[in-house]
Structure formats: structure tokens, C-alpha cells
C-alpha positions in Angstrom: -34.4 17.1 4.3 -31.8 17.2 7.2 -28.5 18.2 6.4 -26.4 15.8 8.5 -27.2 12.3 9.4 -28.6 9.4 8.0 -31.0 9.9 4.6 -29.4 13.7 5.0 -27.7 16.0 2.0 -24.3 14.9 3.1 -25.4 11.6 2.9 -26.9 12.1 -0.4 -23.8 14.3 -1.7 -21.8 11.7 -0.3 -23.1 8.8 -2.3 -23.4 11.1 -5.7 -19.5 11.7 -5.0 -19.2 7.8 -5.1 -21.4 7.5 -8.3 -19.1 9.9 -10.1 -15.7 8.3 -8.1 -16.5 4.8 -10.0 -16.4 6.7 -13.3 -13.5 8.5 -12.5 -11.5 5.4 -11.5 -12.7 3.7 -14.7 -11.0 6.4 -16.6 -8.1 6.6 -15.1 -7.5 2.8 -15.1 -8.9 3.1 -19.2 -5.6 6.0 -19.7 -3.7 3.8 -17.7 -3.7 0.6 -20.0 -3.6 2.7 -22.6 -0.5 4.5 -21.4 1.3 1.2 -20.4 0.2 -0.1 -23.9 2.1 2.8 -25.7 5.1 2.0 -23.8 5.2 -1.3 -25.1 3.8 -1.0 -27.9 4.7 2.4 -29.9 2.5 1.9 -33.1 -0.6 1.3 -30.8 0.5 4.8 -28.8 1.2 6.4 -32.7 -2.3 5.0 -33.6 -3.8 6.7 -30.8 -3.2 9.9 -31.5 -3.5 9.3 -34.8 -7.1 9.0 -33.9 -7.1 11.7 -31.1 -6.4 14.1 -34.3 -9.4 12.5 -36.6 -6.5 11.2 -39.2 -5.8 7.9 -40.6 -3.9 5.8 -38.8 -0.3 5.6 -40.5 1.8 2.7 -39.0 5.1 4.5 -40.2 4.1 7.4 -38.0 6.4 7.4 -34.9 4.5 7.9 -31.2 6.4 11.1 -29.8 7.3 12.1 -26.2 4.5 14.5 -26.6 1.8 11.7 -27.0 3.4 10.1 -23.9 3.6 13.1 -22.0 -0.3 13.8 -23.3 -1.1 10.1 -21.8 0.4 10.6 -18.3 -0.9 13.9 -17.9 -4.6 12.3 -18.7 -3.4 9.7 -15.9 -2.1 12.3 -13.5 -5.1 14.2 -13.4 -7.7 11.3 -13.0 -5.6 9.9 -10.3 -5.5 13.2 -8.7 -10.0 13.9 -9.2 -10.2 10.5 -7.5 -7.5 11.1 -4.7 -9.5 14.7 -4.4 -13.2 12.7 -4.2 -12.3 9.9 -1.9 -11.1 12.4 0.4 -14.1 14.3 0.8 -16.3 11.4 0.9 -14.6 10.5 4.1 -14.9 13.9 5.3 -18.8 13.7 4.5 -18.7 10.4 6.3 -16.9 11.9 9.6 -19.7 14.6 9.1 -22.7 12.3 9.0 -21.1 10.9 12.4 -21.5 14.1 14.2 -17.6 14.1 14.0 -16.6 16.7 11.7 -13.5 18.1 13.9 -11.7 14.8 14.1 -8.0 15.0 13.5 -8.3 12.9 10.1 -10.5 15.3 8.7 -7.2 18.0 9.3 -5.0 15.6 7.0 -7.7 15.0 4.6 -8.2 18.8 4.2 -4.7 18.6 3.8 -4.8 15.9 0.5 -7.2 17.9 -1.2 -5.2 20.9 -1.5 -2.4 19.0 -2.4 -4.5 17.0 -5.1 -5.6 20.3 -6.2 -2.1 21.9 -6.5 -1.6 18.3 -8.4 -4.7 19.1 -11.0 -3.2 23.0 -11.4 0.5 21.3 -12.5 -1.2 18.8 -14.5 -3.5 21.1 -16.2 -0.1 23.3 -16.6 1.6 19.9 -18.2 -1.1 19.2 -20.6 -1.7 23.2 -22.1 1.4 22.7 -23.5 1.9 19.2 -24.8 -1.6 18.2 -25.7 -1.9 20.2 -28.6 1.6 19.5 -30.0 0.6 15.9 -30.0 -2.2 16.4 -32.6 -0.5 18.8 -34.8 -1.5 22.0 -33.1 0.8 24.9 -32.0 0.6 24.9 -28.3 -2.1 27.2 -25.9 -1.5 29.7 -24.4 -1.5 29.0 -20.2 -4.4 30.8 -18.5 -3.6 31.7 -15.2 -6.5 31.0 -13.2 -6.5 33.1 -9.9 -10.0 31.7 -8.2 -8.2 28.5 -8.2 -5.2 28.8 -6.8 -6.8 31.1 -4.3 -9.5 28.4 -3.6 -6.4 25.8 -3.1 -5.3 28.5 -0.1 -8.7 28.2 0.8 -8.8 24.8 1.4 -5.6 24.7 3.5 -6.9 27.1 5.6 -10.2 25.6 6.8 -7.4 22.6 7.2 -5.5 25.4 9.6 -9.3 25.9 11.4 -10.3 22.0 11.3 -6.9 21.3 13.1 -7.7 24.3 15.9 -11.3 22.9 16.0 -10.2 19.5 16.9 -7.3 21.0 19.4 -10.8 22.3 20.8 -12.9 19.3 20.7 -9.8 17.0 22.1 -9.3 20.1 25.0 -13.2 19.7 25.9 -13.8 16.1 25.8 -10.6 15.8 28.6 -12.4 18.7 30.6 -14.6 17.5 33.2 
């Protein structure tokens, strides 16, 4: 099997990114209403969590900042795992054109690392108000290293997709 090109890994990665994007969106549009749904109507957003924790529902039980806070971290980080995926399957597309140093693919670089710094925040949001909205006593934060250090990664191969394109730019002009 090739690895660029037409019925090629990247192709195939490319399209398994899209299966998985169409589940991600689902989700985050699921949260969404949901979200949207507790702001207008608290006792569904109470009943929720009620749920989330495996009680019965009680409709005296008030929703709490922490439930909302739960909802639009849930939100957040879908949003940000389909902002991440979309990106690189136009990256894989640029790729599978024999165009991997185009000047889009800098900027897209560029997105991921920001989603990812997005996911980090979100992940930092939700360790501490998730489990206060079912009762528990919050987590403790684990500091991931690999992944912060794989978000520096990625804006560096931005920093050598930009030079590359400078490159490609420079040698197309050259006659």
C-alpha cells in the first residue's frame, strides 16, 4: 500500500479521521442541546446530573454552576477534538496532492496546537468541577508533561512547515 496518493494510508487515515469527526460532531451538538436546555430549563439541567450521579431524579434539587460549568467543559472539548480533526484531515488532503509544504498547512499546524492547548485548559476546567457536580470531592490535577511537550511539538513542525514552504515558494520562482 502507497503511503501518499489516491487509495494510499493517508488517504485511508484521512477518511477514518472523517468517520470518527461525524461522531465527534454528533456529540458535541448532543452536549450542546443539552447545555442550552439547562439554561432554560434548570430542573432538566438538575435532572441530568441527577442521573450523571446514578440517583433519583429530585425536582426540588437545584442545577448548580458546577453542572453548567461540567456541560460547557463537555462542549468545549468536543468542539476543540473536532476543530483538532478537521484540521488534519486537510493537512492529509494537501498531503495526498503532493502539496504538503503549502502555506495553509503552516496555519493549520498552527490550530492544532492551539486546539490542543484548548483540550489541556478544558481537561484543567473539568478535574475540578466535574466531580463536585456529582457529589464527589474534587481530583487532584495531573500534570501531564508529554502533552504539553507534544503541543510544542506541533508548533514547531508548524515553525519547519512555514520554512519548508518559504523553500518551495523560493524554488518554484527560480528558473
Amino acid at each position: 500500500m502507497k503511503l501518499v496518493g489516491k487509495r494510499s494510508a493517508a488517504s485511508a487515515l484521512r477518511w477514518l479521521l472523517g468517520f470518527f469527526n461525524v461522531f465527534v460532531m454528533l456529540g458535541a451538538v448532543g452536549i450542546g442541546v443539552v447545555f442550552l436546555l439547562t439554561l432554560v430549563i434548570p430542573s432538566f439541567g438538575a435532572g441530568v446530573i441527577d442521573a450523571l450521579k446514578g440517583a433519583q431524579s429530585d425536582p426540588g434539587h437545584a442545577f448548580e454552576i458546577t453542572g453548567r460549568l461540567t456541560l460547557l467543559g463537555a462542549v468545549m472539548a468536543c468542539g476543540f477534538t473536532w476543530w483538532i480533526i478537521n484540521r488534519l484531515r486537510r493537512i492529509l488532503l494537501s498531503v495526498n496532492q503532493g502539496d504538503a509544504f503549502e502555506f495553509a498547512n503552516v496555519k493549520r499546524l498552527q490550530a492544532v496546537g492551539l486546539g490542543l492547548i484548548g483540550i489541556q485548559l478544558t481537561a484543567l476546567l473539568l478535574v475540578f468541577v466535574a466531580p463536585q457536580s456529582i457529589g464527589q470531592s474534587p481530583s487532584d490535577y495531573d500534570f501531564d508533561l508529554g502533552s504539553w511537550l507534544g503541543i510544542l511539538v506541533v508548533f514547531i513542525l508548524a515553525e519547519v512547515f512555514r520554512q519548508g514552504s518559504a523553500m518551495r515558494d523560493e524554488q518554484m520562482t527560480t528558473v
